[in-house]
C-alpha positions in Angstrom: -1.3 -53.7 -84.2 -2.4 -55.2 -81.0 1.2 -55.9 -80.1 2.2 -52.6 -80.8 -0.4 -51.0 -78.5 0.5 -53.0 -75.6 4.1 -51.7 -76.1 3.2 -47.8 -76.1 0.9 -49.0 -72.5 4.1 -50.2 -71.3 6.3 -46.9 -72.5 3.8 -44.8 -71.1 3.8 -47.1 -67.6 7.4 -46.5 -67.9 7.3 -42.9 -68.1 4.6 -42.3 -65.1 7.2 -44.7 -62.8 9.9 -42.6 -64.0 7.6 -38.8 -63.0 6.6 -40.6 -60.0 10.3 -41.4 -59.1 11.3 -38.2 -59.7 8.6 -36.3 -58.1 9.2 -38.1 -55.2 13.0 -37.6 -55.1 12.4 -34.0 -55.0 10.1 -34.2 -52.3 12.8 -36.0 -49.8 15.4 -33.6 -51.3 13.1 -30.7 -50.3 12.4 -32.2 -46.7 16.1 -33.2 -46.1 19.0 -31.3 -47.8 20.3 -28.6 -46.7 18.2 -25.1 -48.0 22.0 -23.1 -48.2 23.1 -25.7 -51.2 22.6 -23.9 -54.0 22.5 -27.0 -56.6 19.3 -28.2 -55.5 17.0 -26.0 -56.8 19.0 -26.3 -60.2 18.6 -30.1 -60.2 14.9 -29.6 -59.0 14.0 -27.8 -61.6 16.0 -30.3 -64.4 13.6 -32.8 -62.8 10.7 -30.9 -63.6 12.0 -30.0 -67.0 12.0 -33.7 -67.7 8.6 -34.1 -66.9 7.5 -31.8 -69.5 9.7 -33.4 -72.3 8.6 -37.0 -71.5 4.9 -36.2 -71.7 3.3 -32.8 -71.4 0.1 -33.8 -69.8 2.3 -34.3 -66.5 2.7 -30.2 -66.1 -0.4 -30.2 -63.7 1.4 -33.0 -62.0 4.3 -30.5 -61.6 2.1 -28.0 -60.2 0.6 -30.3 -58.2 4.0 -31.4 -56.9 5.2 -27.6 -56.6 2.2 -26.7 -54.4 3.2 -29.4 -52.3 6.8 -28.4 -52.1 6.0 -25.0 -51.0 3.7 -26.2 -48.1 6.3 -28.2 -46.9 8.7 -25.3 -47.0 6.0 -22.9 -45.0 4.9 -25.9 -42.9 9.0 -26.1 -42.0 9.2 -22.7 -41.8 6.4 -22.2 -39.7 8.0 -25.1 -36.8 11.2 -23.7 -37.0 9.6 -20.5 -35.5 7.4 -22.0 -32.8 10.3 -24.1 -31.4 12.1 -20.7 -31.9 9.7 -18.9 -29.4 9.5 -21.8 -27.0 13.1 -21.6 -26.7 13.1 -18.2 -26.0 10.0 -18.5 -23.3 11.9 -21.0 -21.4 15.3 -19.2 -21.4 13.4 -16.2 -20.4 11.9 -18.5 -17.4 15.2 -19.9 -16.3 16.7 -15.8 -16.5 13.9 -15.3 -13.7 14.7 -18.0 -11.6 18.1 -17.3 -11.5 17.6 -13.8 -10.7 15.4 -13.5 -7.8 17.0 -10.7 -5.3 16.8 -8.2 -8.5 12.9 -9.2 -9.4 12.4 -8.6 -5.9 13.7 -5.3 -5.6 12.3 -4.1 -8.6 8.6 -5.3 -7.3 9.6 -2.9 -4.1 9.5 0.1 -5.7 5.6 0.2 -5.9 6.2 -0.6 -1.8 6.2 3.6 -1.2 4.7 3.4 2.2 7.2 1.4 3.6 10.6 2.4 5.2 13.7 -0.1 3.7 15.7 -1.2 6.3 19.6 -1.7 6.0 21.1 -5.1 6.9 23.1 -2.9 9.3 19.8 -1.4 10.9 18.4 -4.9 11.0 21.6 -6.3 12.7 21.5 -3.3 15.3 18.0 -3.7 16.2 18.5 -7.0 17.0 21.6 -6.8 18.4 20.3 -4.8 20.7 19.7 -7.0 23.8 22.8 -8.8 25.3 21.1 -12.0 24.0 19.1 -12.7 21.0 15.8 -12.3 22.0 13.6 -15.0 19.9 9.8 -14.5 19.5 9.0 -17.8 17.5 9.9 -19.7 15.0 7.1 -20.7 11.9 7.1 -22.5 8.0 8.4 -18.8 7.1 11.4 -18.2 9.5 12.6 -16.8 12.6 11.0 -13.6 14.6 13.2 -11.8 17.0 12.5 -8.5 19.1 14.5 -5.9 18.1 15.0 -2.2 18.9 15.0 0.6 16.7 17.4 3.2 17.2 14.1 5.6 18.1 13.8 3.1 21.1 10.3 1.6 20.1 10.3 -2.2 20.4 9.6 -3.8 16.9 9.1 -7.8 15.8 11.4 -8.5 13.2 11.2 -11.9 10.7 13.8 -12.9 9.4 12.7 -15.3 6.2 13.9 -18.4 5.4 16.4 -18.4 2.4 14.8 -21.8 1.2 11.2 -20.4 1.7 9.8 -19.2 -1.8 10.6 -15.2 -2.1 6.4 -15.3 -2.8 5.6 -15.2 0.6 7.8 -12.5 1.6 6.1 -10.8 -1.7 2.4 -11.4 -0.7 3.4 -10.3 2.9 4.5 -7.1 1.7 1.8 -6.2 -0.8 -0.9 -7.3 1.6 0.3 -5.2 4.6 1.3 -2.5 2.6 -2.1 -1.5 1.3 -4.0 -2.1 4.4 -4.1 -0.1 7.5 -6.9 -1.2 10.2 -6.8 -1.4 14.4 -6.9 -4.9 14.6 -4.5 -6.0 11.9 -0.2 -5.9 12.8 1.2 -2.6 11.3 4.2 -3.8 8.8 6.7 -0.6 9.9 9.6 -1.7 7.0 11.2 -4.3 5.1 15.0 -5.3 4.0 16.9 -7.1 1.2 20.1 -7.1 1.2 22.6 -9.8 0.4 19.9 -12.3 -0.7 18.4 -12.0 2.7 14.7 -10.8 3.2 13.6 -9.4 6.4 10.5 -7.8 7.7 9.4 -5.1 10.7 6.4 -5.5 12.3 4.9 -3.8 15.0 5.1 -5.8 18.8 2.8 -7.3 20.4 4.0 -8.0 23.9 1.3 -10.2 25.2 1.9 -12.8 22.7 -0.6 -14.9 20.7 -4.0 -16.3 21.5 -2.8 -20.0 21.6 -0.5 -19.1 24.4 -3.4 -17.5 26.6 -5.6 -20.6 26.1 -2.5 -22.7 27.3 -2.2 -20.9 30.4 -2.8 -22.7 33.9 -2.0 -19.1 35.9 -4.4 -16.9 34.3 -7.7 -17.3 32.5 -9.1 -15.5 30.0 -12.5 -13.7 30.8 -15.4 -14.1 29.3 -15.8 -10.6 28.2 -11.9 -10.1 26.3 -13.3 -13.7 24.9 -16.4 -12.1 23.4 -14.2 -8.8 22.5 -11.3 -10.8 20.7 -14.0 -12.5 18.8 -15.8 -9.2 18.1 -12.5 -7.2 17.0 -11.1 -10.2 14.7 -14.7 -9.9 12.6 -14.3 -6.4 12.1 -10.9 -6.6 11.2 -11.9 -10.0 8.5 -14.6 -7.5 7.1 -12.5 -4.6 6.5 -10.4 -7.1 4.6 -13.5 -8.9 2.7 -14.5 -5.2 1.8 -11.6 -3.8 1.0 -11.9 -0.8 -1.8 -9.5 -3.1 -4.2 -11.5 -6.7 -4.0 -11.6 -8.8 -1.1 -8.7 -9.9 0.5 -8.5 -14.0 1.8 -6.0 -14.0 4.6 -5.7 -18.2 4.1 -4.4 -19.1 7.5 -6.6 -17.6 10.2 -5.8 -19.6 13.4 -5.0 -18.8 16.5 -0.9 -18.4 17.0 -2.0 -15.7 13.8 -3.9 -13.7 16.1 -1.6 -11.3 18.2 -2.3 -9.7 21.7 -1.7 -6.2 22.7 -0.2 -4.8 25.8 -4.2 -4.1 26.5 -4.9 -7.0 25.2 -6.0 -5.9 21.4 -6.2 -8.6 18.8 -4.5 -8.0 16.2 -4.5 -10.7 12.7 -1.1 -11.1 11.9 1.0 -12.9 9.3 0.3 -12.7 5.4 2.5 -15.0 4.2 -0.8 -17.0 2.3 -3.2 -13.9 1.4 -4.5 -13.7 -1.5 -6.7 -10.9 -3.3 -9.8 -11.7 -5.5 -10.7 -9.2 -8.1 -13.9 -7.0 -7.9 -15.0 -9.5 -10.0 -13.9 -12.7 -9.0 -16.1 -14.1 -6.4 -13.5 -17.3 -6.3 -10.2 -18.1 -7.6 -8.1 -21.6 -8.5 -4.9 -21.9 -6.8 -2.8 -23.9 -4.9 -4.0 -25.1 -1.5 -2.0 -23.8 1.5 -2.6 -23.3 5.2 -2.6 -24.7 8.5 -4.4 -28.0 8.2 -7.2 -28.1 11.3 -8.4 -24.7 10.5 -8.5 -25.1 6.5 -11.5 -25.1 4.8 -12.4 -28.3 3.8 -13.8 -27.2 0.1 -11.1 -25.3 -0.4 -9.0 -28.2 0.6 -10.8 -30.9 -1.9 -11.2 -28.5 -5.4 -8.7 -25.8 -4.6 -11.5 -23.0 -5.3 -10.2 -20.2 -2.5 -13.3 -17.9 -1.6 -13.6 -15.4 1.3 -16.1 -18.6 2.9 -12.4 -20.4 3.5 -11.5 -17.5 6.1 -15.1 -17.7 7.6 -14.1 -21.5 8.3 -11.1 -20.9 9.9 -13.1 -17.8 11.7 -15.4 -20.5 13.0 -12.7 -22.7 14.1 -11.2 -19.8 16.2 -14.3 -19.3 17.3 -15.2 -22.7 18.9 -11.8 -22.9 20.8 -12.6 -19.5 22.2 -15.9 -20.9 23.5 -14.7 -24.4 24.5 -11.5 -23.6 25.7 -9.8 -26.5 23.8 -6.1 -26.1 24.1 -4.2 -26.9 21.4 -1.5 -25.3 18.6 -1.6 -27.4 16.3 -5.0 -28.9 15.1 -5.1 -31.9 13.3 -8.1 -33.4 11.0 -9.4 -35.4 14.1 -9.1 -33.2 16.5 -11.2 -30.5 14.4 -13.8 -33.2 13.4 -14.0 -34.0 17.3 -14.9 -30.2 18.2 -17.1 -29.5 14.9 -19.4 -32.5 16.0 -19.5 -31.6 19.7 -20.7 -28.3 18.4 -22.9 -29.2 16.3 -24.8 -31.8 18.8 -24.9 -28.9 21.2 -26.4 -26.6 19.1 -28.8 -29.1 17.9 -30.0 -29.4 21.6 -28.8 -33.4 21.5 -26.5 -32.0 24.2 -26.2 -29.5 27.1 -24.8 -26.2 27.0 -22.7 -27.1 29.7 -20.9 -29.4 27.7 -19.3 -26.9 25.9 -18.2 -24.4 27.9 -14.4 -23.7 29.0 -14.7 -25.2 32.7 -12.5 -22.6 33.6 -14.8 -19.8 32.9 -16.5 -21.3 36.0 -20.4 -20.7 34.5 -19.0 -16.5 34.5 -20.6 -15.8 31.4 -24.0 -15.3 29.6 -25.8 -18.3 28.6 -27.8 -16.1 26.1 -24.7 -14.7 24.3 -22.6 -17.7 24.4 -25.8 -19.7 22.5 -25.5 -17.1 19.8 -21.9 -16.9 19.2 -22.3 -20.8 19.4 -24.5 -20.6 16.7 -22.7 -18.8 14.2 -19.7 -20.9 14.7 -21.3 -23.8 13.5 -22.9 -22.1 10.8 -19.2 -20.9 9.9 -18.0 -24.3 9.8 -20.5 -25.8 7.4 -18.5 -28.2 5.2 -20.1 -26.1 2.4 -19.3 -22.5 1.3 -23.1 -21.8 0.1 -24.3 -22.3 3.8 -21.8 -20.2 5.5 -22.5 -16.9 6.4 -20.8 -13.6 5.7 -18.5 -11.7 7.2 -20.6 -9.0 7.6 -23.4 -11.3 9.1 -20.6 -12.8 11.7 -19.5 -9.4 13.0 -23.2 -8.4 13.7 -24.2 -11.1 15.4 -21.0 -11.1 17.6 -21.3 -7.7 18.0 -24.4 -7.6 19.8 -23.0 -10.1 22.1 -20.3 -7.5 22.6 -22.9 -5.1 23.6 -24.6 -6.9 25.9 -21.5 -7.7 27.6 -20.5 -4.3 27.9 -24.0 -3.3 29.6 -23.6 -6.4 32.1 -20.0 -4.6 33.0 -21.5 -1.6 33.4 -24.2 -2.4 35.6 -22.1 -4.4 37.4 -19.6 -2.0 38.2 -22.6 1.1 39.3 -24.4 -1.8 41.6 -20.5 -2.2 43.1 -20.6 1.8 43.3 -23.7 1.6 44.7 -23.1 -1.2 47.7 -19.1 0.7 48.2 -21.8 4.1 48.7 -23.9 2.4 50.8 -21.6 1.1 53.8 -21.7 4.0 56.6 -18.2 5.6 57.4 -16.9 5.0 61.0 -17.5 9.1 61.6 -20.8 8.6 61.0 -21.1 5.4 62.9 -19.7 7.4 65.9 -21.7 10.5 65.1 -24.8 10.0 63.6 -26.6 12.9 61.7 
């Protein structure tokens, strides 16, 4: 008796190895033959069938193993289609990148407000001069003077073919919705050929780096004050602009263009960005010109309208100081922040600071103030630097103070000139 019980153990061990084989078989079939073979699901199924004739107890093994089976099939199912769309994400990526020049022109037609140059036009206008008349050369490409065929004298960039069609994009869309005094008027653009090309107005005095580097002429205290004074109003209109605030990212001063009079004008948006009404900040990646970057911005990569206040403040203290350089470098900018800040801290005197060109011909008074905000501009954190609208006020009462000095100066001159007798009466007197 007791033999034969140990027999039907073994049987019945025998038949769950046997189940157990099988229901395993059919789960590696499922996961690696081929779904279009049509003679799996036949032997699947004669599996199953055995199952049920070696013991029927083992049919909630069978649904056990079924369930399993078909969450493999929609687990397979469901990668299959994620690799699918992945696929078609990264072709669709590669499509873009390959096709540039016709992205491009299809982003232009929002561009209404602009006129679009032909290659031909572009060639002409610069052809126009017997030589090739450059203006300067920067990260973005060439700028030439050209001459439109309605004889008004026009800046033309030419962009680089390596530089990143996003520039030229930003440029575009930044000038295009913005019309203000002080900023350069962007007259047209071109591409044609894979080349990109855009028309500014001219500016035939130059930039403001070039004026500080001059040995033959000096820049007066009052177009100082009044450069200051216009660039602010010109950052506010684009901090306030109806759409959300616009960062210009590389305020400095060869970006700052002079007039025939003598007009500022902010110039190249290559870098701009635009923050939402909402946004108050944005992540991206960091770009600019290195002395006058914003040292936050620089460290976390959080672009806010303080980083233009920075570079504002920057322009600022080489306007005051008269420090003559192009390119500013991390010491060199560490060297005039400090100096700035010991003067306005008292721990040195005024004097120190002033362009020695200026030849004391300015007001101490004023030149304290604008002082001040500088530094407060420059404040290695955004929370304690003013805004734009606080800048431009502060500067522009300096402005007005200047212009009553000028006018008093010039009705005492009137005055003294009225005074002098003529020689008629000096020979006749009344």
């Amino acid at each position: 008796m007791r033999n034969s019980m140990m027999e039907e153990s073994k049987d019945h061990e025998n038949d769950v190895d046997v189940k157990a084989l099988c229901g395993l078989a059919a789960v590696i079939s499922i996961a690696a033959a081929k779904w279009t073979e049509t003679s799996l699901i036949g032997n699947l199924y004669n599996c199953f069938e055995s199952l049920d004739n070696l013991d029927p107890g083992y049919v909630k093994l069978k649904n056990s193993m079924l369930k399993a089976i078909i969450a493999i099939i929609i687990a397979t199912i469901t990668v299959i289609l994620v690799l699918a769309l992945i696929k078609y994400v990264a072709k669709s990526k590669r499509n873009r990148r390959r096709k540039p020049r016709k992205a491009s022109k299809e982003i232009t037609t929002t561009w209404s407000s602009l006129y679009r140059f032909s290659k031909a036009e572009i060639d002409a206008a610069i052809g126009f001069y017997p030589e090739i008349k450059y203006l300067g050369r920067g990260s973005a490409g060439q700028v030439y003077k050209g001459v439109l065929p309605s004889g008004q004298v026009v800046a033309i960039k030419h962009m680089n073919r390596s530089n990143n069609t996003d520039s030229f994009t930003r440029e575009v869309e930044g000038l295009s919705r913005v019309r203000h005094p002080n900023l350069v008027c962007l007259f047209g653009c071109c591409i044609e050929g894979g080349e990109h090309f855009l028309v500014y107005e001219y500016c035939p005095s130059g930039n403001l780096a070039q004026h500080l580097l001059r040995k033959d002429v000096v820049l007066t205290w009052e177009r100082r004050v009044k450069i200051l004074r216009d660039c602010a109003l010109a950052l506010r209109y684009l901090h306030h602009n109806i759409d959300g605030c616009i960062v210009h990212r590389d305020i400095k001063l060869t970006n700052i263009l002079l007039t025939e009079d003598m007009e500022p004008k902010l110039s190249d948006f290559g870098l701009a960005k635009m923050l939402g009404m909402e946004e108050s900040k944005v992540f991206t990646d960091v770009r600019g010109t290195i002395g006058y970057m914003d040292p936050e911005y620089m460290t976390n990569a959080k672009l806010t309208c303080a980083s233009d206040i920075y570079s504002f403040g920057i322009v600022a203290l080489q306007l005051l100081s008269g420090q003559k350089v192009i390119e500013l470098d991390l010491d060199a900018r560490e060297q005039l922040t400090r100096k700035a800040r010991d003067v306005n801290l008292g721990k040195r005197p005024l004097s120190d600071f002033e362009d020695p060109r200026l030849n004391g011909n300015l007001n101490k008074a004023d030149f304290e103030s604008i002082l001040q905000i500088a530094v407060l501009c420059v404040a290695k954190s955004s929370k304690g630097r003013p805004t734009i609208k606080d800048v431009f006020e502060e500067i522009d009462k300096a402005w007005k103070n200047t212009k009553a000095e000028m006018v008093n100066l010039s009705s005492n001159k009137e005055t003294s000139s009225s005074a002098i007798p003529s020689k008629s009466s000096d020979v006749f007197p009344v």
